[in-house]
N, C-alpha and C positions, 0 to 999 in steps of 0.2 A: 504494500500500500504506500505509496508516496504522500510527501507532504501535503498536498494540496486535497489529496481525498483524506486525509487525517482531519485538517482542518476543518474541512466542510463537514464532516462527521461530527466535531467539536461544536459548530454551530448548530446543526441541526437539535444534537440534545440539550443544548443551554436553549434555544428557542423552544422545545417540546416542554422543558422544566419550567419555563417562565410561563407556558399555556396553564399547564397543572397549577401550578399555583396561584395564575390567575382565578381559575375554573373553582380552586379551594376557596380563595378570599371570598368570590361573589358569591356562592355559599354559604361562607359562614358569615357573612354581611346577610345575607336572605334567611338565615334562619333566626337572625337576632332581634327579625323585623316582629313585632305584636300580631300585625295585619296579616291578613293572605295575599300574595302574593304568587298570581301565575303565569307565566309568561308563553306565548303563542308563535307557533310558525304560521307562513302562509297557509298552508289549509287548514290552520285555527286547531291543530294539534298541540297537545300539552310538551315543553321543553324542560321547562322548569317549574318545580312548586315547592313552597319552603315548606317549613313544620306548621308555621300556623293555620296555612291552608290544608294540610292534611289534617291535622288534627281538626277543624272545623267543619271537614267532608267528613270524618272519620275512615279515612284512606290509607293505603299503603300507597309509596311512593310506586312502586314496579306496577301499580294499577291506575298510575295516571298517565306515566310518563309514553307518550307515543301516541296518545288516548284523544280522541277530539272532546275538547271543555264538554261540550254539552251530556256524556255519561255521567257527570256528578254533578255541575252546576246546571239547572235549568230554572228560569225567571219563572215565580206565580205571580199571582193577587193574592190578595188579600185571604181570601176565600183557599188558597192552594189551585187556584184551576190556571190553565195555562195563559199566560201574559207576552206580549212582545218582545221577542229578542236584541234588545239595543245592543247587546255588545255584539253580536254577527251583524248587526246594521252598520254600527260603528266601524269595524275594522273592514268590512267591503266596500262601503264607501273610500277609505283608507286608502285601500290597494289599488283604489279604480283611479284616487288622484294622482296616486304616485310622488313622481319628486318634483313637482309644480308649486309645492309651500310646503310651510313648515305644520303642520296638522296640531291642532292644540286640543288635548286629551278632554274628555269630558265627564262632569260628575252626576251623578246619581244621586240624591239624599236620603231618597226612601226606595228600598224594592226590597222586594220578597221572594226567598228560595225555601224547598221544602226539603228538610231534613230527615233523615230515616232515622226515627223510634221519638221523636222531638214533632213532628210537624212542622208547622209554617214558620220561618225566622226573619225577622228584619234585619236590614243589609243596607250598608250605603256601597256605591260603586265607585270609581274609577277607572276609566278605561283608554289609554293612552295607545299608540300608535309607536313602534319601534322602526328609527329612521339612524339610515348612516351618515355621515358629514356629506354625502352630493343627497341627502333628502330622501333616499329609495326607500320603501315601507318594506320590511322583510318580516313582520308581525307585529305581536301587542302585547300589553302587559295589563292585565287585570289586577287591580288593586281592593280588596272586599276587606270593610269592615264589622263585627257584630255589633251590630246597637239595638239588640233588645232592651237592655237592661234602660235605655233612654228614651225606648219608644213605650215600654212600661211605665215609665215615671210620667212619659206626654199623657200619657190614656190616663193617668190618673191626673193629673190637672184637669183633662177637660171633662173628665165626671164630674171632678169637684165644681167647676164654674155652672156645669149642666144643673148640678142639683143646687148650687146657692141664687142659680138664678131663677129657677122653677119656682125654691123656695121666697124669691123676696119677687116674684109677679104677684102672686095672691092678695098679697096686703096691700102693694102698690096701686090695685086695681079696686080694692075696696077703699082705697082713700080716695080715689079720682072718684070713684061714687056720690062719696059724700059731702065732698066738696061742690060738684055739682050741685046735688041737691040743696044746697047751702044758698047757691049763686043764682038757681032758680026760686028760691024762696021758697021751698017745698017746705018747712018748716018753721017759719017767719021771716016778718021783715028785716032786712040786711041794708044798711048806710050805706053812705060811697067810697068814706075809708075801709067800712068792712070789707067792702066787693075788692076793693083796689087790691088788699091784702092777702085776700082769697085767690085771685086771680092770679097775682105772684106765687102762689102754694102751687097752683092750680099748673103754672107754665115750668115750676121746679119738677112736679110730678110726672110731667112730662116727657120732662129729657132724661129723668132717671127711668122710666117707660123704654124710651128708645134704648137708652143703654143696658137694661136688662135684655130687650129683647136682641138688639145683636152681640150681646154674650152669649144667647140662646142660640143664635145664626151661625157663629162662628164653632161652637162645638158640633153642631150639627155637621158640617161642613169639615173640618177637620178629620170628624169621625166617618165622614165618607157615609152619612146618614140622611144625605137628600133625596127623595124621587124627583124624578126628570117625565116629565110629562108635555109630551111636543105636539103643539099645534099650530094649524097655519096661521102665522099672526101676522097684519100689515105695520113693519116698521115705524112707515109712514105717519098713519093712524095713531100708532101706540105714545110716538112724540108728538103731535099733536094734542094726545089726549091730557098727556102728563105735563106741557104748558097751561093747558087751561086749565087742569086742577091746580097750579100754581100762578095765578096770575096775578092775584093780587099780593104775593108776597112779592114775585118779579116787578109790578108794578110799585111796590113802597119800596121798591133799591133803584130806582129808575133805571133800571136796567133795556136795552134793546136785544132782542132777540129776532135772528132771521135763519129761516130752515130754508136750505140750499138743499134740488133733488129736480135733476131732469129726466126722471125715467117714468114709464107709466106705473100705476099702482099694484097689476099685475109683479111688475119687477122688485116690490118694497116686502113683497109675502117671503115670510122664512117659518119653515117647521121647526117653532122653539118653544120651550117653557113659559107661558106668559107671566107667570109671579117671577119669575128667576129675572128674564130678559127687562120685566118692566124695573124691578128692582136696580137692575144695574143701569139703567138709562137715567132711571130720578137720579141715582146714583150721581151720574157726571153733571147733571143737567143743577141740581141745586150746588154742589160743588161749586160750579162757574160763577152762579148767579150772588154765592155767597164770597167769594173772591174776587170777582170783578171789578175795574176803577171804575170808582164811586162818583167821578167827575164826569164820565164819558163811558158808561158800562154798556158795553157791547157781548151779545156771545151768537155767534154763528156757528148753529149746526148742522155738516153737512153729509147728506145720504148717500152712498157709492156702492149701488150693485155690481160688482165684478165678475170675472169670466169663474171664480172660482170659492171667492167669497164675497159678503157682502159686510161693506166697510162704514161703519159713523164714525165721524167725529165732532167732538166739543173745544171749542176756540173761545177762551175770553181775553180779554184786553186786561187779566187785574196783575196782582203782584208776582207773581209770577212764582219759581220753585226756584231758591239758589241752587247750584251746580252741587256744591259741597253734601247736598242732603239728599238728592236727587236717586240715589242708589236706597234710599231707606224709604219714601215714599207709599208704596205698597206693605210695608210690615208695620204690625198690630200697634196703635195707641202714641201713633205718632205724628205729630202737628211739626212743621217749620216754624221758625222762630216769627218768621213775617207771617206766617198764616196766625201764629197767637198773639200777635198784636193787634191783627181784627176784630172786629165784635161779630167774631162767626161761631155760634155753638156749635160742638159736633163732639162724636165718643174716640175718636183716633182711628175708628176701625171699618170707615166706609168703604175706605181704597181696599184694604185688605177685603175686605169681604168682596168686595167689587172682585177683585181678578181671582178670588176662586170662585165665584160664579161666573166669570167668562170662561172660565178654565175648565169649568164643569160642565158649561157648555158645547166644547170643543175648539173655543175661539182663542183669540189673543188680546191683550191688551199692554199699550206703552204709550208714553208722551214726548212730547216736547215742548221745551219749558226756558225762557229766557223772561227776567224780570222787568226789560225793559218791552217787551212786544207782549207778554202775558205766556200761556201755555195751551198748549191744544192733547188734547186725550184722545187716541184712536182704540176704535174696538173693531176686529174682526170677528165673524160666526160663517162658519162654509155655508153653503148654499146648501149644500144636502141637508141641513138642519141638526139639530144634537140629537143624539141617540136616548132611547125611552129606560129609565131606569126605577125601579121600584124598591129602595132599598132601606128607608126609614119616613122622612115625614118631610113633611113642607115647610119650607123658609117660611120666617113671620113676616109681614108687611110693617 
């Protein structure tokens, strides 16, 4: 053997040893990891899985490795019945872009796998895209977390707010009674300081009214406790309906309102929830009227049947959402500092309720928001309408 086959010899197993020990380190960095962790070739066959994914499959390794993910992990519901495969969406989407961008991994918060001898588990996801320095996808990496123990602890919050707030409608609803009764005189005559006093009781009870009842909305919702009940409802019509139930509070904000729609009436019908859909339109529609400038209060709503869904939006001219906050907007019990220096009552919880009922309807909803031009809210619902569910009980109005 001459030197140069010596040498090369020499290289070869100092590069073979540096593999191994590479192949050891990400190993024992992958088994150190809490999370599961499993990594994907192109036909979505298992490469790699640490301990805490086998241990959470309750697996041997020799039984995944070669094995396509879907023998041990497969997406339910709730229920355990079969659910959409995001992560085969994901990473074929993936491999179809190829090396045209840098693909940015995406999360899950809530899904469910079924476990043998355990049942149903919550799981958040992870699921990223494995790319080399020129961009090429050569597979994925599945990242699973267990969050029973915190999806336990949500489900008991939102009993608790279900039952403290069941429990404080009753009384709240036998005071509005009697106050009434009060202010009709059902019982004698009442002064104009008395009435004035009353009336103030009368407008507290009120808003504490709304705020029990979307605490009640919100755990419904949450717990995935709504029926969906779809009819053909006209848009059109529906906003319509719900300015003139508000006209004289739009008219004491001297507010202008103009509804923008050039399509025939025909084209404004959607097969939707009418308590759900009407709820989310008051939704935007008092929204505007209560943040709008108070100098020049304008809000334009405009209708847009599309080739595939059909789009409203709400436009006011008022203070608009700074930028800084703009990301929190839609989560529970949260007002901008410029919206609490209005004299606009509200519970924190209309936006949030709002996109999980556009959400629950199949739609989307997002904004756009600059202080100085005001904000405009868009909502999308497909054309084919929201699908019919029967699964607990009706939104409160």
């Amino acid at each position: 053997m001459n030197p140069d086959e010596t040498k090369q010899i020499s290289i070869t197993g100092a590069l073979k040893k540096e593999r191994e020990e590479n192949i050891k380190r990400s190993e024992t960095v992958l088994g150190s990891i809490g999370e599961g962790i499993i990594v994907l070739n192109k036909k979505l066959k298992v490469t790699t899985i640490n301990a805490a994914a086998l241990h959470m499959f309750h697996k041997q390794r020799s039984s995944c490795i070669g094995k396509p993910y879907k023998t041990f992990l497969r997406l339910v519901d709730k229920e355990g019945k079969g659910s959409p495969d995001e992560i085969r969406k994901f990473l074929k989407k993936a491999f179809r872009v190829g090396a045209t961008s840098k693909i940015k991994p995406i999360d899950i918060p809530r899904a469910f796998i079924k476990m043998p001898r355990i049942g149903v588990v919550s799981i958040s996801l992870n699921i990223a895209a494995l790319q080399n320095d020129y961009g090429t996808v050569y597979g994925g990496v599945i990242t699973i977390r267990d969050i029973s123990a915190e999806t336990e602890v949500e489900n008991m919050k939102i009993e608790f707010v279900s039952i403290a707030s069941h429990q404080l409608s009753a009384p709240l609803t036998s005071i509005r009674w009697n106050i009434e009764m009060l202010l009709n005189e059902d019982i004698g005559h009442i002064d104009q300081e008395q009435r004035a006093v009353l009336t103030d009781v009368l407008d507290s009870n009120s808003r504490m009214m709304r705020l029990v009842n979307d605490l009640l909305n919100v755990s419904r919702l949450e717990e995935g406790r709504i029926n969906i009940e779809p009819k053909p409802i006209n848009i059109k019509t529906l906003v319509e309906d719900i300015l003139n139930e508000y006209k004289h509070f739009i008219g004491s904000r001297g507010v202008k309102v103009r509804v923008v729609c050039d399509k025939s009436d025909a084209d404004h019908v959607l097969n939707v929830d009418p308590v759900i859909i009407r709820q989310v339109i008051n939704n935007l529609i008092v929204n505007a009227v209560q943040y709008a400038n108070s100098a020049s209060a304008e809000i334009i709503i405009t209708l847009e049947p599309g080739s595939v869904d059909y789009q409203l939006s709400v436009w006011d001219n008022g203070i608009g959402i700074p930028k800084n906050v703009q990301k929190k907007i839609f989560t529970k019990f949260f007002r901008a500092d410029n919206a609490q220096s209005k004299e606009a009552i509200g519970t924190g919880l209309g936006l949030y309720i709002t996109k999980m009922m556009v959400e629950l309807s199949g739609g989307k909803i997002w904004f756009k928001s600059d202080p100085k031009s005001g904000t405009t809210f868009f909502l999308t619902i497909p054309l084919r309408g929201s699908t019919k569910s029967r699964v607990g009980k009706q939104l409160i109005n």
